[in-house]
N, C-alpha and C positions, 0 to 999 in steps of 0.2 A: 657112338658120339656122346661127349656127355657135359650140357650147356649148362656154363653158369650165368646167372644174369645179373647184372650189374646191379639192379636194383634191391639183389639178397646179397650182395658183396655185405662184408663182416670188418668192423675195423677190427688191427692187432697193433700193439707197443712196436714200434720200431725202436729198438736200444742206439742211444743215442744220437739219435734224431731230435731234431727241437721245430716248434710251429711250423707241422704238417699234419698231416691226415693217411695213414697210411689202411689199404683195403688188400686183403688177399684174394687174386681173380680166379687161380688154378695152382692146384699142389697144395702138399704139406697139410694136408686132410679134409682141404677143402674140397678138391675132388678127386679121383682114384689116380692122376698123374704123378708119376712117381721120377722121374727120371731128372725134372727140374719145377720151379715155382714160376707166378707172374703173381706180381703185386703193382697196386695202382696207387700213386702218393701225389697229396698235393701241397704244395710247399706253399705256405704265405710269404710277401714280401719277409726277408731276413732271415727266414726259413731255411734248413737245412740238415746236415749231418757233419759231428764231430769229427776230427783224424780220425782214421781207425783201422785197421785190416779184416778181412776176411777170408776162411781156407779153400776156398772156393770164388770162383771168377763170376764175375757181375755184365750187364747189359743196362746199359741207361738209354732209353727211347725217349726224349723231350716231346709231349705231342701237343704242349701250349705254355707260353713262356719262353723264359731264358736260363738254363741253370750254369753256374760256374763251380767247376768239376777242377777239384787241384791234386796233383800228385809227385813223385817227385820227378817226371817227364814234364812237371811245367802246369799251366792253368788255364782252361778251355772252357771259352762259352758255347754250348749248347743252344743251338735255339729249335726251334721245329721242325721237328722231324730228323733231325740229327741223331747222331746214336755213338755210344761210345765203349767198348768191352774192355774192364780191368782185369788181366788176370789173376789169378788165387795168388794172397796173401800183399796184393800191390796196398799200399798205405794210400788212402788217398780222403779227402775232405769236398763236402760236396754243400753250396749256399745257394741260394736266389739275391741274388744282390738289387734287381729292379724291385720297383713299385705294384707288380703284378704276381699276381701268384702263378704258380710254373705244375702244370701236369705232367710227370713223367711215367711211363711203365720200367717196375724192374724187372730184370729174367737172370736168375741164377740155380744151379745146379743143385741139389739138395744134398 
């Protein structure tokens, strides 16, 4: 078993991302997990991520807030505990559009 604790969580750049806070939990050398990542991000009111794709499929877990999730299947709010998986290479744009800032965990493949 091999624990990371929240409180040595490490921020990193989320590229193109704008007023958020992003924390790597597991993976990508934070721990010996190799098969996928989890990062913890939290978005301020207007907060979010540019258009953009990725070659690899994503996981959005909302665990406080609201986040609205657009792609081209359309534009989906998020609220707690909701979850949403894009797969590899889907375009998609992602904001907090309320007053409250939004916790979500991401989980994608490495």
């Amino acid at each position: 078993m091999e624990v990371k604790r929240f409180d040595s969580a490490e921020p990193y750049d989320a590229k193109g991302h704008f007023n958020m806070s992003a924390m790597r939990l597991q993976g990508k050398g934070v721990t010996n997990l190799e098969d996928y990542w989890v990062g913890f991000s939290t978005f301020l009111p207007g907060g979010g991520a540019d258009k953009a794709s990725a070659p690899t499929g994503k996981v959005y877990v909302v665990l406080k807030g609201e986040m609205t999730v657009t792609s081209s299947d359309g534009e989906v709010i998020l609220g707690q505990y909701d979850s949403c998986y894009l797969p590899p290479n889907t375009e998609r744009s992602i904001e907090n559009k309320t007053n409250n800032p939004v916790q979500m965990l991401v989980i994608s493949p490495n």
